[in-house]
C-alpha positions as a Markdown table, in Angstrom:
| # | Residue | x | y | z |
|---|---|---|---|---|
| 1 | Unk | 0.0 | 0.0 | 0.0 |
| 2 | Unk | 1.7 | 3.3 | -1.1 |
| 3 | Unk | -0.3 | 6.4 | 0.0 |
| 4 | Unk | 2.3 | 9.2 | -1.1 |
| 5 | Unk | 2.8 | 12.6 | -0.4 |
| 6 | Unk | -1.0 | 13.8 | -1.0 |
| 7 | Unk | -2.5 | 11.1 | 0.5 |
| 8 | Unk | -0.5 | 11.8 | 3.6 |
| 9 | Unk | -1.7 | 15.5 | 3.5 |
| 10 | Unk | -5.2 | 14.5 | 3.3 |
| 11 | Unk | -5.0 | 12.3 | 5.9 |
| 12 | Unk | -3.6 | 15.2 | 8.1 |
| 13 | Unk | -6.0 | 17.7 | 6.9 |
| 14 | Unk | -9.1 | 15.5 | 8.2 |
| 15 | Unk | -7.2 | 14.4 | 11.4 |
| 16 | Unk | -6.8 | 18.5 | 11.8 |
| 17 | Unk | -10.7 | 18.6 | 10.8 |
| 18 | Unk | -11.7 | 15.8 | 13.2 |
| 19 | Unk | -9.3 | 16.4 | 16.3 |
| 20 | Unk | -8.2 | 19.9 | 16.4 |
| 21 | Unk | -5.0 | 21.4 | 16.2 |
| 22 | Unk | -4.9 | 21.1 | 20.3 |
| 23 | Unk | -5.4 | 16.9 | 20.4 |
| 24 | Unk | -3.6 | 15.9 | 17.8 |
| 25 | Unk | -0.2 | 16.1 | 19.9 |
| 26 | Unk | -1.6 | 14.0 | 22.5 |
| 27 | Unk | -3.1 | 11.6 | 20.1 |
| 28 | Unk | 0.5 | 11.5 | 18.1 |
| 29 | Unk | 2.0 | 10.8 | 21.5 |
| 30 | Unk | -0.2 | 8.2 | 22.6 |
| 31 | Unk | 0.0 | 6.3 | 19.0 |
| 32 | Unk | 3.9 | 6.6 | 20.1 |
| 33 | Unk | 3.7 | 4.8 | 23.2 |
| 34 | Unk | 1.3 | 2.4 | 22.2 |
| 35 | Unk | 3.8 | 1.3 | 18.7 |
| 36 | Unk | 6.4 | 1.2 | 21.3 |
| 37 | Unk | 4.9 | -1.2 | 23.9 |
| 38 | Unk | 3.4 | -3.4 | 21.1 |
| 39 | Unk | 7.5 | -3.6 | 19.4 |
| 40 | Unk | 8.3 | -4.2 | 22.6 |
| 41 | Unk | 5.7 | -6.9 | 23.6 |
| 42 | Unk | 6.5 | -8.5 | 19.9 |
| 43 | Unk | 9.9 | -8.7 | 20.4 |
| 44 | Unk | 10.1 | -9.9 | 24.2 |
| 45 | Unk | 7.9 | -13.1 | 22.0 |
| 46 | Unk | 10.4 | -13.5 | 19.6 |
| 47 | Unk | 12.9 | -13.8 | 21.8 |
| 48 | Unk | 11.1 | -16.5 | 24.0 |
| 49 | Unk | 10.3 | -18.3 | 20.9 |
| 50 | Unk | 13.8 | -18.2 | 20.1 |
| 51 | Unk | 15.3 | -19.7 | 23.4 |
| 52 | Unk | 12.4 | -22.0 | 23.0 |
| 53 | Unk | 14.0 | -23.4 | 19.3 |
| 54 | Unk | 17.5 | -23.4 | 20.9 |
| 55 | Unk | 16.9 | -25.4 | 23.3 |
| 56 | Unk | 15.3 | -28.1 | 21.3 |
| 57 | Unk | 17.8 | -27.9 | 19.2 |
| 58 | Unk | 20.2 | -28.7 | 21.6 |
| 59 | Unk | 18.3 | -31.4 | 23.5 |
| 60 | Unk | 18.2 | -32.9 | 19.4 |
| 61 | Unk | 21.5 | -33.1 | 19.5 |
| 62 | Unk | 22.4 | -34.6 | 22.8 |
């Protein structure tokens, strides 16, 4: 999916329209946080999975 440049300006303009110029920080900061606990959460997984393949693999081989 490539939006571009204009669809990216619509997209503001309506958020703008919708949110006012005063919420949309807040709402930008919370998206923030939220991205960065799921990345977190997603990768905490993948690591557990990970540890979890490793050490089959090594009772496989014993």
């Amino acid at each position: 999916m490539n939006i571009g440049m204009s669809g990216l300006l619509i997209i503001v303009f309506i958020a703008l329209l919708i949110f006012g110029p005063k919420k949309l920080p807040e709402l930008g900061k919370a998206t923030g946080r939220t991205l960065r606990e799921f990345k977190n959460a997603t990768k905490g997984l993948v690591d557990e999975h990970d540890d979890v393949i490793e050490k089959n693999n090594k009772i496989e081989k014993s």
